[in-house]
N, C-alpha and C positions, 0 to 999 in steps of 0.2 A: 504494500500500500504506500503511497506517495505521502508523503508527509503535507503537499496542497491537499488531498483528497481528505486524512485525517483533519488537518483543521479546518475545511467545511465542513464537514460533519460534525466535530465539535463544537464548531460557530450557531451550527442551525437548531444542534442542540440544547445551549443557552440562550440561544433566539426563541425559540419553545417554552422553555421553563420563564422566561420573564414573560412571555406572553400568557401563560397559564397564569401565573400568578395575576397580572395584571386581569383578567378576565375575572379571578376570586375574588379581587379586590374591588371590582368596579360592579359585580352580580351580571358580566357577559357572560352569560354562558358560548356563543360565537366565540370570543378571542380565548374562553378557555379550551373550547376544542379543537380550534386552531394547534395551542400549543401544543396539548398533547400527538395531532395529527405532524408536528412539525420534530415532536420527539423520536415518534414513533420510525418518523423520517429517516431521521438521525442514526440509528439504532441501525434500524435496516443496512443502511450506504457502511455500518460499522463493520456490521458481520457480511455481507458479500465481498470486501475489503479486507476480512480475516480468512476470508476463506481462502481467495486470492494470492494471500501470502501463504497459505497452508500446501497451497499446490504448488507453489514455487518453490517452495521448500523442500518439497518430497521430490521434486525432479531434479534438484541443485542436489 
């Protein structure tokens, strides 16, 4: 995994968590499922990105 790749995924993932929160905080329920949808994002692009390195690995 690219170390670009890694921190968009980490970026989009506390672009999420402050969007969640802010959505608790204001009673949106929209910007809070955003974030979680923005988490979930994150998460995803994590593990296809470990997987990635998981295969590279076993053929290196």
């Amino acid at each position: 995994m690219s170390t670009e790749d890694r921190v968009d995924a980490t970026m989009k993932n506390l672009e999420g968590k402050a969007q969640e929160m802010v959505g608790e905080v204001t009673g949106d329920p929209e910007d809070k499922a955003e974030g979680k949808m923005k988490q979930a994002e994150a998460e995803a692009k994590h593990s296809v990105e470990d997987a990635k390195e998981k295969v590279k690995q076993a053929i290196d």
